[in-house]
Structure formats: structure tokens, C-alpha cells
VEXDREN-2710 file (C-alpha; in Angstrom, 1 decimal):
% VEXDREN-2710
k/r/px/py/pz
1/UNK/-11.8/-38.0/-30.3
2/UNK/-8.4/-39.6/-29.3
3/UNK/-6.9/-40.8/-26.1
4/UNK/-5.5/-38.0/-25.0
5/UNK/-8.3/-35.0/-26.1
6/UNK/-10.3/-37.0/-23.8
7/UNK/-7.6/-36.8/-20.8
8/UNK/-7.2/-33.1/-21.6
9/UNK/-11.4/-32.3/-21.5
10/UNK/-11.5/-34.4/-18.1
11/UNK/-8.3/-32.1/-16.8
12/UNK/-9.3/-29.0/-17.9
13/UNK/-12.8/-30.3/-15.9
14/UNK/-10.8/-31.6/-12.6
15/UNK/-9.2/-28.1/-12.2
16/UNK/-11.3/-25.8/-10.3
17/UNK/-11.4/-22.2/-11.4
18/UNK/-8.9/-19.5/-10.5
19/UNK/-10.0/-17.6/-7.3
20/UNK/-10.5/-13.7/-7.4
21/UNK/-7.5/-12.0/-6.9
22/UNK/-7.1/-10.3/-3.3
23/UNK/-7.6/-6.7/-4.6
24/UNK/-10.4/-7.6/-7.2
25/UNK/-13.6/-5.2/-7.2
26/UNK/-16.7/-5.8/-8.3
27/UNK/-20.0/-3.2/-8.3
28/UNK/-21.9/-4.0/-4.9
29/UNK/-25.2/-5.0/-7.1
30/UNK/-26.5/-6.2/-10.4
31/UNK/-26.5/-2.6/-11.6
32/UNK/-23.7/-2.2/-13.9
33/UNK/-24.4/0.7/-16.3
34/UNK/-21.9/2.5/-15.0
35/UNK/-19.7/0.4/-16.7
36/UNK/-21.3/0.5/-19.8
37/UNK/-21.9/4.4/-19.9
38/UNK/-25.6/4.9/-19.2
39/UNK/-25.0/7.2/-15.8
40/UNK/-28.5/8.3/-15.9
41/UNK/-29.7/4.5/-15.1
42/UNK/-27.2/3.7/-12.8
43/UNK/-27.7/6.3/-10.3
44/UNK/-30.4/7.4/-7.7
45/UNK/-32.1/10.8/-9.0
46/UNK/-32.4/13.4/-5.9
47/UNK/-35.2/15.7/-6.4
48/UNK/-34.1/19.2/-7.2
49/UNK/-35.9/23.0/-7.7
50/UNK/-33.7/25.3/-8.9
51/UNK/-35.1/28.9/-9.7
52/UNK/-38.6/27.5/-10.4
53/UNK/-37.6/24.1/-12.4
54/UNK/-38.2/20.8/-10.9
55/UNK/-36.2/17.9/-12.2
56/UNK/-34.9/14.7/-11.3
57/UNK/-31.1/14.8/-11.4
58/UNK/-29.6/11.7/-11.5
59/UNK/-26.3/13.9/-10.9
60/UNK/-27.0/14.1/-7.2
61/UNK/-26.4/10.4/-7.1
62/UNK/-22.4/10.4/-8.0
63/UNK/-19.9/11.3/-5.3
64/UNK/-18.8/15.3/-4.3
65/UNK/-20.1/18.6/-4.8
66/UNK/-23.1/17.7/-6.5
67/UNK/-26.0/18.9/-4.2
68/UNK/-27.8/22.2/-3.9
69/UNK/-27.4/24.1/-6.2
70/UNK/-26.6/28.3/-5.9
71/UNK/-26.0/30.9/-8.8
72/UNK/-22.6/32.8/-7.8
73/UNK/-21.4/35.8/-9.8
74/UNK/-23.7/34.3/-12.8
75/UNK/-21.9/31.4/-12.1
76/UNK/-24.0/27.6/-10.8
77/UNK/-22.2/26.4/-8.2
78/UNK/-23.0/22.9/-6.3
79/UNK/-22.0/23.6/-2.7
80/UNK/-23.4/20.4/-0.7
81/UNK/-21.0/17.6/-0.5
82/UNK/-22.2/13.8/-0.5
83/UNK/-19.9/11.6/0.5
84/UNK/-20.5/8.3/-1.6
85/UNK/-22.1/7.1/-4.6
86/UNK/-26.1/6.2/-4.8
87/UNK/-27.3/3.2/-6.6
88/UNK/-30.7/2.4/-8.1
89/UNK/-32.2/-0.7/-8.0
90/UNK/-32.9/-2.8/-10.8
91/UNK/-35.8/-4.6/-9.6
92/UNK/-38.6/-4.0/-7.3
93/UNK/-41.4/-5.8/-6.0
94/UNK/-45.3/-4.6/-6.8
95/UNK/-45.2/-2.0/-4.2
96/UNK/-41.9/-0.7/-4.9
97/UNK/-39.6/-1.9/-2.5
98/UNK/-36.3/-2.8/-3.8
99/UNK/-35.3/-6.6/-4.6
100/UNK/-31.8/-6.1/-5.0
101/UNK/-29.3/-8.2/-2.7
102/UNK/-26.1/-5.5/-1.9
103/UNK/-22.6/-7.3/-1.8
104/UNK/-19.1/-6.7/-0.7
105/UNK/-17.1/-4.9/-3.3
106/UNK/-14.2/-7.4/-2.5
107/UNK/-12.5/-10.1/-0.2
108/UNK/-13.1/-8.2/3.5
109/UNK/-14.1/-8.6/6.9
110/UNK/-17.3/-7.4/8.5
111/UNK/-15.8/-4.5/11.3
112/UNK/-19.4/-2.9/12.1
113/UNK/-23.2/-3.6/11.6
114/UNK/-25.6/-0.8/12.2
115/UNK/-28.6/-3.3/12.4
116/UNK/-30.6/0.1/14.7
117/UNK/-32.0/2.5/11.4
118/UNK/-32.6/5.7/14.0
119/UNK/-29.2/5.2/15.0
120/UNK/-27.6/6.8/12.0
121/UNK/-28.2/9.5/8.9
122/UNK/-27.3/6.1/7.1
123/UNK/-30.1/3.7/8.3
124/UNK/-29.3/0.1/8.4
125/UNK/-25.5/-0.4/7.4
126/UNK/-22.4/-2.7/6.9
127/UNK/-18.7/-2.0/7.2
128/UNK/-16.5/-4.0/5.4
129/UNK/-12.1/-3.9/5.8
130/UNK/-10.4/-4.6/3.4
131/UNK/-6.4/-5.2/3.3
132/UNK/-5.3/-3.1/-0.1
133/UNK/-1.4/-1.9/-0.3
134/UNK/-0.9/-3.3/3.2
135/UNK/-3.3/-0.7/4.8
136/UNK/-6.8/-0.5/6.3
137/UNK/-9.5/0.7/3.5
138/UNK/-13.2/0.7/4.3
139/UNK/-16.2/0.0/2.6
140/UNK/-19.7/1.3/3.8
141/UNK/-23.1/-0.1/2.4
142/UNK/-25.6/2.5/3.9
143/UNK/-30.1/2.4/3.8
144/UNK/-30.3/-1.8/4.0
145/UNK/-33.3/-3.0/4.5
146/UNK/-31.8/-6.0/6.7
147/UNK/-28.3/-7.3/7.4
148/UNK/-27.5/-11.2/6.8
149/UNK/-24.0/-10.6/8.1
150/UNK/-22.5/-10.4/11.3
151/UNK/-18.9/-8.3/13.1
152/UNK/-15.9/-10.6/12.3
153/UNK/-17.6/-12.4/9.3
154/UNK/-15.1/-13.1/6.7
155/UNK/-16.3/-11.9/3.4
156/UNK/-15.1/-12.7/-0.3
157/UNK/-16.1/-10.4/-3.2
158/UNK/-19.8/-10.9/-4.0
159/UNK/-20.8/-11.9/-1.1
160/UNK/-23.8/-11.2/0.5
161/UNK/-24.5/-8.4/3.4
162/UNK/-27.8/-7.6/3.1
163/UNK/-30.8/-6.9/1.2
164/UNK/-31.1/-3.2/-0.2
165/UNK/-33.7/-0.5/1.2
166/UNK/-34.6/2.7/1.9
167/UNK/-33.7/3.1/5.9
168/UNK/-32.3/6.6/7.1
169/UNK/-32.4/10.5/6.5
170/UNK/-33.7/11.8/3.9
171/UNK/-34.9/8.7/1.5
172/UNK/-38.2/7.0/0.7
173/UNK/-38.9/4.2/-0.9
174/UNK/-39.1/5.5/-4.4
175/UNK/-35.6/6.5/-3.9
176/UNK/-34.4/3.4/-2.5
177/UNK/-30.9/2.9/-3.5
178/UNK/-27.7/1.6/-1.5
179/UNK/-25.1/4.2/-0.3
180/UNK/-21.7/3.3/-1.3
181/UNK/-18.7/4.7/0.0
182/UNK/-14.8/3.7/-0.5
183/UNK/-12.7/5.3/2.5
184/UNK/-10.0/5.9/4.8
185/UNK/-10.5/6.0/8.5
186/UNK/-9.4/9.3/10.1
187/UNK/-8.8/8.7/13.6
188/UNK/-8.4/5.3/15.6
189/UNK/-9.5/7.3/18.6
190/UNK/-12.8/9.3/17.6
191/UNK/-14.5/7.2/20.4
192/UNK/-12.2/9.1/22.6
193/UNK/-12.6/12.1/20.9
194/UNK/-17.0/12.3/21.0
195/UNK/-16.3/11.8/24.4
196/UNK/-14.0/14.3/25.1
197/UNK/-14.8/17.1/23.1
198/UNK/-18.4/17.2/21.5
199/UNK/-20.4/14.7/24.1
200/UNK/-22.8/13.4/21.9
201/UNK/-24.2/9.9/21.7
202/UNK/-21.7/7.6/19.3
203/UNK/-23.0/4.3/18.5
204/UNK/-20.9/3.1/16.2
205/UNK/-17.1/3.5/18.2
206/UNK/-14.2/4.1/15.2
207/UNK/-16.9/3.4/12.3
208/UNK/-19.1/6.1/12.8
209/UNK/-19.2/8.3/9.3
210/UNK/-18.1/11.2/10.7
211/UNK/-14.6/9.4/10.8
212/UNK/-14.1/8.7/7.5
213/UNK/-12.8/10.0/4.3
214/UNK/-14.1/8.9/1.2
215/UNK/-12.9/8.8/-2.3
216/UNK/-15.0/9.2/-5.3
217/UNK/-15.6/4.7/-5.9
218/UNK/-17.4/5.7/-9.7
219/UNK/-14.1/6.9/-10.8
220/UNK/-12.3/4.2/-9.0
221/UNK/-14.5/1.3/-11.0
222/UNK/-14.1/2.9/-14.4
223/UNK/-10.4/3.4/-13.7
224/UNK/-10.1/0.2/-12.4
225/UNK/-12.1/-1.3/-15.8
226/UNK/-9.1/0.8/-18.1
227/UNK/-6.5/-0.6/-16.2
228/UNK/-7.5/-3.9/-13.5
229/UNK/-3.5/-3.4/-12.4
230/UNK/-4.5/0.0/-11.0
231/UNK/-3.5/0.2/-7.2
232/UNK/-6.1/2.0/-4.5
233/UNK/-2.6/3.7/-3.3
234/UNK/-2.1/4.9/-6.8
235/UNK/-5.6/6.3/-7.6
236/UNK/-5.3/8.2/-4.0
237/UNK/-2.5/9.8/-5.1
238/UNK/-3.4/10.8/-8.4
239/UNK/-6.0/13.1/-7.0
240/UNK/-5.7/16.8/-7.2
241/UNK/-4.9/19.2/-3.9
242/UNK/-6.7/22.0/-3.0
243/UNK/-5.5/22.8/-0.3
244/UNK/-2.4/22.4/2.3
245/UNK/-2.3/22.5/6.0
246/UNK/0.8/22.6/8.2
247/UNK/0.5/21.5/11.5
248/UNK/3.5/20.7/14.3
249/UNK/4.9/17.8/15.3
250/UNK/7.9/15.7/15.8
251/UNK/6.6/12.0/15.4
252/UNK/4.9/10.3/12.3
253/UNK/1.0/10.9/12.7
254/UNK/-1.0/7.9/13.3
255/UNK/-3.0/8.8/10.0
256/UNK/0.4/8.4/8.3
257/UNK/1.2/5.3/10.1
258/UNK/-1.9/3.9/9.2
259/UNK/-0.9/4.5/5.6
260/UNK/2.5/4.5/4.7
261/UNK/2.4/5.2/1.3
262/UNK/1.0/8.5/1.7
263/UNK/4.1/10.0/3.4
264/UNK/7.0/11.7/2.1
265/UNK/9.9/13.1/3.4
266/UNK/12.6/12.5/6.0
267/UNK/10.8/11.9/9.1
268/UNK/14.3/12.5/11.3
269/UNK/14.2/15.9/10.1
270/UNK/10.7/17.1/10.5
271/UNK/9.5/19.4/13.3
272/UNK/6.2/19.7/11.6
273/UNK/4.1/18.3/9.3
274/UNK/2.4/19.2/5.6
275/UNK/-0.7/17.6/4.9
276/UNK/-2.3/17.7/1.3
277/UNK/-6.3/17.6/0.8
278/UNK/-8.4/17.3/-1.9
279/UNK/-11.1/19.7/-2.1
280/UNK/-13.3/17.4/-0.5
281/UNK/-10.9/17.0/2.6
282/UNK/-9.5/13.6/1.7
283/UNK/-5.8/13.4/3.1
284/UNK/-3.9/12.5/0.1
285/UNK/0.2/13.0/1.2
286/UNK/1.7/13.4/4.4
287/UNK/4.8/15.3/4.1
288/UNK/7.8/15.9/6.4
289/UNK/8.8/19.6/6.7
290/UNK/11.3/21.8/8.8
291/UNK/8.4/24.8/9.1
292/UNK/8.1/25.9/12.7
293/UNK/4.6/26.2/13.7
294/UNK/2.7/26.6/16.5
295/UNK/-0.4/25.7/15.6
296/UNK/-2.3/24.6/11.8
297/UNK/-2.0/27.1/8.8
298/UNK/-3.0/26.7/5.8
299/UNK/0.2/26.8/3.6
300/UNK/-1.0/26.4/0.0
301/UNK/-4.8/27.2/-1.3
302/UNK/-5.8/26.2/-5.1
303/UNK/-6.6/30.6/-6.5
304/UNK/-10.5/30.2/-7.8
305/UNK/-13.1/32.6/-8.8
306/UNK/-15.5/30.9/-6.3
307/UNK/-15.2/31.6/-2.3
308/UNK/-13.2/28.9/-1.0
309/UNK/-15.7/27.5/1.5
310/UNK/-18.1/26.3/-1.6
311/UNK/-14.8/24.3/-2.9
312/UNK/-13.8/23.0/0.3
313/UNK/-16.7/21.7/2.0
314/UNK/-16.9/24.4/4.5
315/UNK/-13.3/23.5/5.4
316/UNK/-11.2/26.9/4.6
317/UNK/-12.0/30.6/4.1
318/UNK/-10.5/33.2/2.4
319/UNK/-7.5/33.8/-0.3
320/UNK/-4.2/33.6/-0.6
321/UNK/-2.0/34.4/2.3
322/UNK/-5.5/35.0/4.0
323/UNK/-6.3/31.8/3.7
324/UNK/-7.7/30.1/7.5
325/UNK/-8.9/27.3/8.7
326/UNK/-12.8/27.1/9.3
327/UNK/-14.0/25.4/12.8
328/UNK/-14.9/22.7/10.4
329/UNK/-11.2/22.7/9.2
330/UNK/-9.8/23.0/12.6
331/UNK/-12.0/20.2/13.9
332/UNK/-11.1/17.9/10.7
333/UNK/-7.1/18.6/11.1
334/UNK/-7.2/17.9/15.6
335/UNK/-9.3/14.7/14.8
336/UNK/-6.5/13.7/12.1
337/UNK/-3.3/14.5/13.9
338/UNK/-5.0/13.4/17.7
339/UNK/-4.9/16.6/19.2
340/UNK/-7.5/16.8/21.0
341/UNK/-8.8/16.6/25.1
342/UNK/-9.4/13.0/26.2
343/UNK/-12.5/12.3/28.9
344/UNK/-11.4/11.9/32.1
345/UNK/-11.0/8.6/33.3
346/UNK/-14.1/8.5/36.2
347/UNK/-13.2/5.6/38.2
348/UNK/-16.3/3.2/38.5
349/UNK/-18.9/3.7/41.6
350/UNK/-18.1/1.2/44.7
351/UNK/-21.3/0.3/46.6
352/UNK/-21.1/1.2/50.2
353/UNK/-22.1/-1.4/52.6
354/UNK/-25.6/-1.2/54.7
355/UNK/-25.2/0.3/57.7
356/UNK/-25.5/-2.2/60.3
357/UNK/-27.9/-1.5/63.1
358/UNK/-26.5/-1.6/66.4
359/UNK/-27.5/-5.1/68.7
360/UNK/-29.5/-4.2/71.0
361/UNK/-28.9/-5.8/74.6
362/UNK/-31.5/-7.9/76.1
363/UNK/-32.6/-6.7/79.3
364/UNK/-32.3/-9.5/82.3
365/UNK/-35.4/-11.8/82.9
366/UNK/-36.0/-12.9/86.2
367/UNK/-36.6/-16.0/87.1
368/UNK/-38.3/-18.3/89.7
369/UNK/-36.0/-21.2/89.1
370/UNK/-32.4/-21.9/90.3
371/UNK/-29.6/-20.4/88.9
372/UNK/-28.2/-23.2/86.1
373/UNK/-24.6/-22.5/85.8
374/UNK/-23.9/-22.1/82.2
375/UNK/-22.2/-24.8/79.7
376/UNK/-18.5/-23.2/78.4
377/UNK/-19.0/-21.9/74.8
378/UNK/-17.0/-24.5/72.2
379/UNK/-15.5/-22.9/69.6
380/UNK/-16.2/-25.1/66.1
381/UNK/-12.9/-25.8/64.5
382/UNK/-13.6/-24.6/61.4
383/UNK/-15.1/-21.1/60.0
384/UNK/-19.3/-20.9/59.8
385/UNK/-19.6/-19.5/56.6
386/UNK/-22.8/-16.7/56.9
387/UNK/-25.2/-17.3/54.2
END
């Protein structure tokens, strides 16, 4: 070998390798057969009966309407919604439990730890930010066994956040998988809004579930594996609306602020606002309109053979120019544009002093002796401080 191959070998050994690129993703786990189309081993089975047969449908692992099953007008019909995607594990120790170590998707920081499993439908979980197209996109890793990561921990793409497990509602160990989801955050104020509206007991501030809106992350990997280019923006948009609501308003929404790339429209010209969802209720374009309203409509409903509340998530009734939001809807669309009542501010307790007993006067002694003319009281020159 000359001179020179030498110098090029200890170069090309001297140059460390290329790190990921900012918006890289990676699967959260060793399971990959999504990738390489095996579906059936990559996700977490539910247990399903369904007019007298019992099966194990790996199905209710992937992400949307693919739970419960109903026959409607002849027709089966999935009508529960989950949010994410379910992943089995690939190894498990001689009792069952689950071996596999769950990692961040890509380059993030931790924003919330749920380290508490009765505190959430989720068990033991992570949230992850992560900066894509300038915006805020979250990444939830739900049933962990145990957290290794902490709020404010900067994280690069496969890095370790936990161990996987089986903590939460409605899983056991032999379905031990992790819960994946890929979302936007609805509201920056659903702290305020538990408090004012519903009451209930929030744990989790801004990163409870309930305030976010996922997309389906399957879809995202494979079409991120045709094209590694693909934007998160881009794939967001690319999904199809179901539905339209219209709601008032003069200023951009914080939702749309939060993600610019959703809006369209001149926003000097709108007195209201047209939101687009996906049958799922993701927010998918935010667009300025000159429509006077006083209050949400629905102005645009996908026509189906199948009642709009099984396509919707429980989100929108009826047909047509029928077509109403459901208290579900309604509650979905306040939490997204703010409108809601805020808690009153209750200013904190003060502590009242103890009441102070009154001194009681001494009565006179008499004595035998002499008067002794008293010695004139000095007054110290500086404070006595009480103890």
C-alpha cells in the first residue's frame, strides 16, 4: 500500500461520523417489522369477540378507528378511536415481562414524566418536544415500566427513556407493549381550563392526553422510509378532512400561532375562522374567512352511508346542512380556540394573629417596710428585639 492510501485510511479513520440530522426518526424500539411489512409482528393484538368469534387482532394495535367492532346496515364498522400506535416486544424475560428498552423517536427534550402509574389511563409515561418546521410536536411513550429520564433532559434520537411495561388501563402483562403517539398540543392553557370548567384532578398541567392531537406515526415511518425528505408539516397536511367548523374571531388563534404552517388566508380580513379536521379531530388548516358567526357551526361534513358520530369520534351528528356539533365537538373546538371560563383567582389565606389576652393588673401588696422611692425607668438606646 503506498504513502498516501495509508494517509487516506487514517483520515477517513480521524473523521468522526456524520451526526443524525435534526428531524431524523427512528422506531422507539428494536421492533422494526413495520418497516419490513410483517404488521401482524409488529403490533400488540387486543382481544376481540365479535358475534361469537374470539380472535387476537393485531389490527387494534395501529392508530384510529380500529376498536370495537359493530355491524351497521350489514355493514362492520370500527367505532372506538385509539389514539397511537401499540408495539410488541421482542424479548421477554422467563415470566413474561418485557425486556425491551423504549427510546426517543428523535433529537428532543424531556417536557413531562408520569413516574405515578394510577395517575393516568397511560401508566408510567414520557413526553418528549421536539422542534420540527419551527413548531412544537410531541412524542408520548405510554405503559413503562420505569423512567431513566428526567423534565428538561436533552435527548438525541435513540436515546434511552425507559424500560417498556405493562402499567395503566386496560393492559397486562401478556400485552405488554409501549404506547406511541406523535401529536400536536391543543391548548397551552388546559391547566386553566380543568380548573375552570370540568374540576377534575389534572396531574400532568399542558401534557395531560386529553390535550393532544395525534396523527397516525405508522404511516408517518413508512412514508418517511419512501421519502426521508418528507416534512411532519407536509404529511399533516396531506391528510383528508372530514369535517369543517367555523368559529368567530378577529385574531389568529393560539393553535394557529403555535403552528404557522397550518394557516391560510388573510388574517386582516377575517372576522372568523375555518378550521379543517380529520375524521379523527386532528386540526389540519386554519383558515381565514369573512363568515359572520356567532357561535361554531359546522360548515362542511364528508356525505357517508355511516352516522357521522361513528366517523368522527363522537365529535359531529347529523347530515348535511344538519350537521351539529356534539358536546364532544363543542368541548374539542372551546379548548382549541380558548374560549372557555377561567377559575377565579382566590387570593391566598392570611393567618390572623392570636388574640392577645388582656394583662391583668396586679393588685397592691402591703407592706411592713418603708416606702423605697422608686429608681427612674432608663430607656435602652437601642430596640430589644422579642424572641
Amino acid at each position: 500500500m503506498t504513502n498516501i492510501g495509508k494517509w487516506l485510511i487514517a483520515l477517513c479513520l480521524m473523521v468522526p461520523r456524520f451526526a443524525a440530522a435534526a428531524d431524523e426518526v427512528h422506531l422507539p424500539t428494536a421492533n422494526d417489522f413495520l418497516l419490513k411489512g410483517q404488521p401482524e409482528k409488529f403490533y400488540m393484538h387486543v382481544d376481540r369477540t365479535f358475534e361469537g368469534q374470539v380472535s387476537k387482532a393485531w389490527e387494534g394495535g395501529c392508530f384510529g378507528f380500529v376498536r370495537t367492532p359493530v355491524r351497521i346496515n350489514g355493514e362492520v364498522v370500527m367505532v372506538k378511536f385509539h389514539e397511537g400506535i401499540d408495539i410488541a416486544p421482542m424479548e421477554r424475560d422467563k415470566v413474561g415481562n418485557p425486556l425491551d428498552v423504549v427510546h426517543t423517536i428523535a433529537d428532543g427534550t424531556v417536557v413531562h414524566i408520569s413516574p405515578i402509574a394510577g395517575r393516568s389511563n397511560y401508566g408510567k409515561y414520557v413526553v418528549v418536544e421536539h422542534r420540527w418546521n419551527d413548531s412544537s410536536i410531541y412524542t408520548i411513550y405510554a405503559h413503562l415500566s420505569e423512567i431513566t429520564v428526567k423534565i428538561g433532559d436533552p435527548v438525541k434520537l435513540g436515546e434511552k427513556l425507559g424500560q417498556m411495561g405493562f402499567t395503566g388501563a386496560g393492559i397486562d402483562r401478556v400485552r405488554a407493549h409501549v404506547h406511541l403517539e406523535i401529536t400536536l398540543m391543543i391548548s397551552d392553557r388546559y391547566d386553566e381550563w380543568v380548573k375552570g370548567g370540568k374540576g377534575a384532578e389534572n396531574y400532568h398541567g399542558n401534557f395531560n392526553g386529553i390535550n393532544f392531537a395525534g396523527a397516525d406515526a405508522a404511516k408517518w415511518f413508512l412514508e418517511r422510509q419512501k421519502n426521508p425528505d418528507l416534512k411532519f408539516s407536509d404529511f399533516i397536511l396531506s391528510q383528508p378532512v372530514q369535517f369543517k367548523v367555523t368559529v368567530p374571531g378577529n385574531g389568529i388563534l393560539a393553535f394557529g400561532k403555535r403552528y404557522p404552517w397550518l394557516l391560510r388566508g388573510d388574517e386582516t380580513l377575517a372576522t372568523s375562522w375555518e378550521i379543517s379536521f380529520t375524521a379523527t379531530g386532528l386540526p389540519i388548516a386554519v383558515t381565514a374567512s369573512e363568515r359572520s358567526v356567532k357561535s361554531p357551526i359546522v360548515t362542511y361534513l364528508r356525505s357517508a352511508t355511516i352516522p357521522q358520530t361513528y366517523l368522527t369520534r363522537g365529535l359531529v351528528n347529523g347530515t348535511g346542512s344538519t350537521a351539529s356539533l356534539t358536546s364532544n365537538g363543542k368541548q374539542l373546538v372551546a379548548l382549541l380556540c380558548g374560549d372557555f371560563p377561567v377559575a377565579p383567582v382566590v387570593p391566598p389565606k392570611t393567618t390572623a394573629p392570636a388574640p392577645v389576652a388582656p394583662r391583668s393588673t396586679p393588685k397592691p401588696v402591703r407592706s411592713t417596710h418603708p416606702a423605697v422611692p422608686a429608681k427612674p425607668r432608663v430607656t435602652p438606646s437601642k430596640p430589644v428585639q422579642r424572641r
